[in-house]
N, C-alpha and C positions, 0 to 999 in steps of 0.2 A: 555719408549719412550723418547729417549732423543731429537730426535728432535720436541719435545713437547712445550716447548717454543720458541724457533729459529721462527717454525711457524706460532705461535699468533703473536709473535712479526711483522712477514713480514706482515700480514695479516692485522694487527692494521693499519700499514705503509700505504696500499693500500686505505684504509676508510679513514686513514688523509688524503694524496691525491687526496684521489673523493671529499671530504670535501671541500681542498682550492679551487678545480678547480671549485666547482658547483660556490664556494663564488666569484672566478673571474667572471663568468658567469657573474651572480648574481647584481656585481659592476658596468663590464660592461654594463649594461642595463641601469642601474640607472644614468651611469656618461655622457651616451651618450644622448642629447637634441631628442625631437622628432621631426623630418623637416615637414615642410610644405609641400607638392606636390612641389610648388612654387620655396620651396632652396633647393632641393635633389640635390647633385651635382655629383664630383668624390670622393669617399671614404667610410671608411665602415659608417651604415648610417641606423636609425630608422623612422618611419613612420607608420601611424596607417589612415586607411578609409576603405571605401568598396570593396568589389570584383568585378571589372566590364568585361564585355569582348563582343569583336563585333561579336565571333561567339561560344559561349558556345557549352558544349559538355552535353546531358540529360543522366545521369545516369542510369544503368543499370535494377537494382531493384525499385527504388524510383521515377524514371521520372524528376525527377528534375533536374534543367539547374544546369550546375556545370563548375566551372572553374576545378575541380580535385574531381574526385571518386574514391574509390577502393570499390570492393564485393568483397564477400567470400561466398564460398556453401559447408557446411560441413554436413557429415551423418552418425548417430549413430551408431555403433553396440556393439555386445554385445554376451560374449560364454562362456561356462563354461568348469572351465583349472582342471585340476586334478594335483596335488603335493604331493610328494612324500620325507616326511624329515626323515632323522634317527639321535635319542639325543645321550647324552653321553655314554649309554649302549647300545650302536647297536640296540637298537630296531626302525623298520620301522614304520611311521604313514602315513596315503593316506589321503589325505582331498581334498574337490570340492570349489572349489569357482569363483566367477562370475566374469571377466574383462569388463568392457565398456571401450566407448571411443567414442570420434568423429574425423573422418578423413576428410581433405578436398577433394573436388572430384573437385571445379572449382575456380576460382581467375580471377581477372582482373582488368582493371581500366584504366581510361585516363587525362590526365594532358594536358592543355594548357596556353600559353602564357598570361597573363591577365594584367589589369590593376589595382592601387592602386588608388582609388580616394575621394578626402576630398576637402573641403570647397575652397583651390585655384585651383586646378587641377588634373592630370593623371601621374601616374609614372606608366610605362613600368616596371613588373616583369616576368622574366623566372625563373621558378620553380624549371628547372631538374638542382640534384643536393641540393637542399633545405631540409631540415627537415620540416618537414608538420605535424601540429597538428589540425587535423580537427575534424568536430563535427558528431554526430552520425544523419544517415539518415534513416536506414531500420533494423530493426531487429525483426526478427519471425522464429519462430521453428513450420514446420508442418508437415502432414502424407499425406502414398500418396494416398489418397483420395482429397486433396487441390490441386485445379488446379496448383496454383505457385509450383507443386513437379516437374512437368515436364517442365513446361513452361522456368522457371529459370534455369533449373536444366541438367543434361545429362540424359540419355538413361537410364544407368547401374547404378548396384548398388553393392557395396564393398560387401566382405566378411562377413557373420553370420551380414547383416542388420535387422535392427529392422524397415528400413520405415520411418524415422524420418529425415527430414532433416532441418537445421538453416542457411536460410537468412540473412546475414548482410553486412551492406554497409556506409561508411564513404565518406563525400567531405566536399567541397567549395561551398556551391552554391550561384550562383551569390547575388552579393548584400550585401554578408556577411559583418561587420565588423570585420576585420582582423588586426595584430599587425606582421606587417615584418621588417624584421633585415637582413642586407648585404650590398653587397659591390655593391655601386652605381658607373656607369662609364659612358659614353657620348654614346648617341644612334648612329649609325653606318647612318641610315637614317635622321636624321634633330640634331638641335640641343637641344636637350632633356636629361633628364637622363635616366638609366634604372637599375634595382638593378636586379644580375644574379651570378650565381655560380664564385666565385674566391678560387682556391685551397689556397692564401697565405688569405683568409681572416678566424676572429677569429671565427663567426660565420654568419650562413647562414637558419635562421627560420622565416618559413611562419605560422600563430597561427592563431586559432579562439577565443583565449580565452584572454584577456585582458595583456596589459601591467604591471599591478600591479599584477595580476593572473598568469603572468609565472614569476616575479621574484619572488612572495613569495612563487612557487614552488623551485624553486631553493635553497631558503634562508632555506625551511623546508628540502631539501635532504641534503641540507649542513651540518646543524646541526643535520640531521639523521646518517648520514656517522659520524659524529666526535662523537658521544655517542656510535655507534657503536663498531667504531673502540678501547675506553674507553673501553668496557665493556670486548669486544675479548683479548686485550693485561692481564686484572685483571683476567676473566676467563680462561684465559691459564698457569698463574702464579699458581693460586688455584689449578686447575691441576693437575700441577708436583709439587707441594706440597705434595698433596695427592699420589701422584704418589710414592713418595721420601719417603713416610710414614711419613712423618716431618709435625706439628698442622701447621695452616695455621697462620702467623704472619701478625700484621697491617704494621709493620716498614717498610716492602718489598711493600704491599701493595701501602702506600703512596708515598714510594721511585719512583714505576711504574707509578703511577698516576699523579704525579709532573714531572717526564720524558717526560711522555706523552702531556701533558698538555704546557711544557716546549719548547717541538717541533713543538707543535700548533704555539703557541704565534712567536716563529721565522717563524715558515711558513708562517703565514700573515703577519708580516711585509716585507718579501720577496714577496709576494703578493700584498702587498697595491703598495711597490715600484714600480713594475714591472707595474699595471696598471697606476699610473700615471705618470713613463714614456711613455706609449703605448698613453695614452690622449695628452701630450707635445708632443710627434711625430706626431700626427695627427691635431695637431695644427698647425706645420712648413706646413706640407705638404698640409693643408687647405692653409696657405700665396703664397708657392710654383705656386699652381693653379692660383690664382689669379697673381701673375709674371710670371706665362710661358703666359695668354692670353693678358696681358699688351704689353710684348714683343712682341708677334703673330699680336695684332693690331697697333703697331710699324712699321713693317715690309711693312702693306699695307700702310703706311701715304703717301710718295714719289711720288707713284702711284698717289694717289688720287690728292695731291698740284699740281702734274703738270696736272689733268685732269683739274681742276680748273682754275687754273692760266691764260689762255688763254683769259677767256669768263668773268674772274674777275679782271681784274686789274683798273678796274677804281670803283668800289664798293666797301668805305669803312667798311662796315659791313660784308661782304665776303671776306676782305683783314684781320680784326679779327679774325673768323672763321677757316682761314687758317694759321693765329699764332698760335691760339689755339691745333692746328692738329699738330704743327711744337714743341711745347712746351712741347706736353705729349707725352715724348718721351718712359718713362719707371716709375716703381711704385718706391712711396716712402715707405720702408719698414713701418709696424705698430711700432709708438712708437719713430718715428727719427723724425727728424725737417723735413719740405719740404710741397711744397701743397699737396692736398689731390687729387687723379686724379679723374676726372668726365668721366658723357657720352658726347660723338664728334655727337651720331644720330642724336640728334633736331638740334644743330644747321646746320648740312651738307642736312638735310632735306629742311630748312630755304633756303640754297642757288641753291638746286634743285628746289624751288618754284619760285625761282627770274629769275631762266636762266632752264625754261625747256628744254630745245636743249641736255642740258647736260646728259640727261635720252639717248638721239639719241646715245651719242657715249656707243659702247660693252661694250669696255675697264675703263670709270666710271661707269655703271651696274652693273658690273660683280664685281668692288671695292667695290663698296655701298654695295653692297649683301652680300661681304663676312665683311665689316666692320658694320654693323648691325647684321650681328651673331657674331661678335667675342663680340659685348659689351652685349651680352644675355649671352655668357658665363660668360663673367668678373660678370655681375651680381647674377650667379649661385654662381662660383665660391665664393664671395663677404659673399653671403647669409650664405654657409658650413661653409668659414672661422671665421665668428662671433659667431654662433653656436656654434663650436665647442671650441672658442676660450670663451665663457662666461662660457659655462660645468668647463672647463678646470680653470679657475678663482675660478670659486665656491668649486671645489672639494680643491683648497689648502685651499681656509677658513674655512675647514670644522674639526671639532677635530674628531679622534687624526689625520686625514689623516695631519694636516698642519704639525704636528711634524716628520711625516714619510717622510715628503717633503721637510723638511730642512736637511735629509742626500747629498741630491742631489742639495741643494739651488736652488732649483724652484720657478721661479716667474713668476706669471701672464701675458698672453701677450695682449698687447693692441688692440681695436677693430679698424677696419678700417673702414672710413668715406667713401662717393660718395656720386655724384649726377646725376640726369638726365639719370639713365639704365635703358633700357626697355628688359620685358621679349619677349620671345616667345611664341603664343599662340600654344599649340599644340589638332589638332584637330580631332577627331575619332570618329563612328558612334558608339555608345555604346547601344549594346541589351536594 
């Protein structure tokens, strides 16, 4: 067989691979900050609280409120095969023997929209699309004598049954404490976040099971795959040794095993690399957010000075106010000289209290309204960008990653200051 080695060798190749890819998993999890409710913004994005939801769906076998269930209804059977083998002298042998099995007869299950909630608030998650690792809710094997044979179950019964059928049923039920990963982006209806299926995002996993609990699953397939794949490339070698008739030598041996070993070691540095550029990109684009909503509440100042201006010109401290508004025109990137920009609500608040008339015109309404949301976004925004940008610090001070980071001279980017942004309260009736 000569192609006896060719395909340990590819085969080894595919276990290194699963190996680095679990390992990036794995990193990413670690390298990525866990948000608040509070700072979930635009980007991919971790968070850990309970499962909430204003209209749960009750599961099917277990009755339990669940934001996501699936059953299963499977039933035994079981029949005796008759085989028919002839050895190397043409003589025929008949032998009986027994096959089981269990086939599904029913499936199902329902997923809803739900919420993520911890100690500052509610983040909006849609599921579909998500990998879901849920916990176990129902599982029984009966006969049909147990009412649950029919009640759960269909009508019929598969071929050479035995009577036997296995209940079981996996969710979310409300309330859990869950560990979700994905790509957070701006609610459609107010201004919120909400983490939901993105095709270009690295991962998208809703889990029952702890944060330290799926990366040291990860961390343990990783280094299952890389022994694996160790032992497939040596046990294919020994082989076509034997194959070859030729005693099995160490020299080759080790040759294979330093090979092996050898394309480990460049694959994670091409791995380390690759994730801490992936953290540096997600750091611009963390500043990014915060300069597109800087600019956005730019956009409405004009509006506002001249709704002002009118009913303020003889009030020094409303004549401030409106420097103030006139001055933050655009962000001073992190890290450059410049002041640091603030929130405009309180004080344009302040001048709403002194001239209520101003609330009368649409046209100041309708500004305030939307420059009050754009400084909840800045502050969203604000929140990601530190986050991500402190991970992102830590992961170069960290050995050997710092040395893997001086191919690329990466350096740390500075955090950004504010004052005076207010959230938005987002408010839902939660079961």
């Amino acid at each position: 067989m000569p192609w006896l080695l060719p395909l340990s060798a590819l085969v080894s190749l595919l276990f290194l691979w699963g190996s680095l890819r679990l390992r990036r998993r794995q990193r990413l999890l670690a390298d990525m900050p866990t948000s608040k409710a509070a700072g979930v913004f635009i980007g991919l994005t971790e968070m850990q609280g309970t499962a909430e939801c204003e209209a749960p769906r009750r599961s099917f076998l277990a009755g339990t409120p669940c934001v996501h269930y699936h059953y299963r209804v499977e039933e035994h059977w079981s029949r005796l095969v008759t085989v028919t083998t002839t050895d190397s002298k043409g003589r025929s042998r008949t032998t009986t023997k027994r096959e089981s099995g269990w086939t599904e007869i029913a499936s199902g299950g329902e997923t809803v929209d739900f919420y993520v909630k911890d100690d500052t608030g509610i983040v909006l998650v849609r599921p579909e699309g998500a990998k879901i690792e849920p916990l176990d809710l129902f599982d029984e094997t009966v006969s049909r004598g147990d009412p649950l044979y029919y009640a759960k179950g269909p009508a019929g019964a598969v071929a050479n049954s035995d009577h036997r059928r296995r209940f079981t049923e996996t969710g979310l039920p409300l309330h859990t404490p869950l560990f979700v990963v994905g790509q957070a982006r701006e609610r459609a209806d107010l201004v919120a976040a909400e983490i939901a299926s993105d095709p270009e995002a690295e991962l998208f996993l809703i889990s029952a099971r702890s944060e330290e609990k799926v990366q040291s699953g990860y961390a343990l397939w990783s280094w299952l795959c890389l022994v694996l794949g160790l032992l497939c490339v040596l046990g294919g070698l020994i082989a076509y040794q034997n194959q070859q008739g030729t005693p099995s030598a160490i020299g080759p041996l080790v040759a294979m095993s330093t090979g092996y070993l050898a394309a480990f070691a460049l694959g994670w540095v091409w791995m380390v690399y690759n994730s801490l550029v992936g953290l540096r990109e997600r750091t611009r684009q963390g500043w990014s957010l915060v300069d597109v909503q800087l600019k956005r509440r730019h956009d409405l100042i004009p509006g506002l000075v001249a709704a002002c201006t009118g009913l303020a010109a003889h009030e020094a401290a409303t004549q401030a106010a409106l420097a103030a508004l006139r001055a933050q025109q655009q962000a001073t990137p992190p890290g450059e000289a410049g002041a640091d920009f603030a929130g405009l609500a309180r004080s344009l608040r302040g001048v709403i209290e002194r001239h209520p008339d101003l609330m009368a015109q649409a046209s100041f309404a309708r500004l305030h309204e939307e420059l009050v949301a754009t400084e909840q976004r800045v502050a969203l925004a604000r929140a990601y960008y530190n986050d991500i940008a402190t991970a992102y610090a830590t992961r170069l001070e960290c050995v050997p990653d710092r040395w893997v980071a001086r191919i690329g001279r990466m350096r740390p980017a500075a955090l950004l200051a504010a004052a005076d942004f207010e959230r938005a309260t987002v408010n839902v009736h939660l079961a």
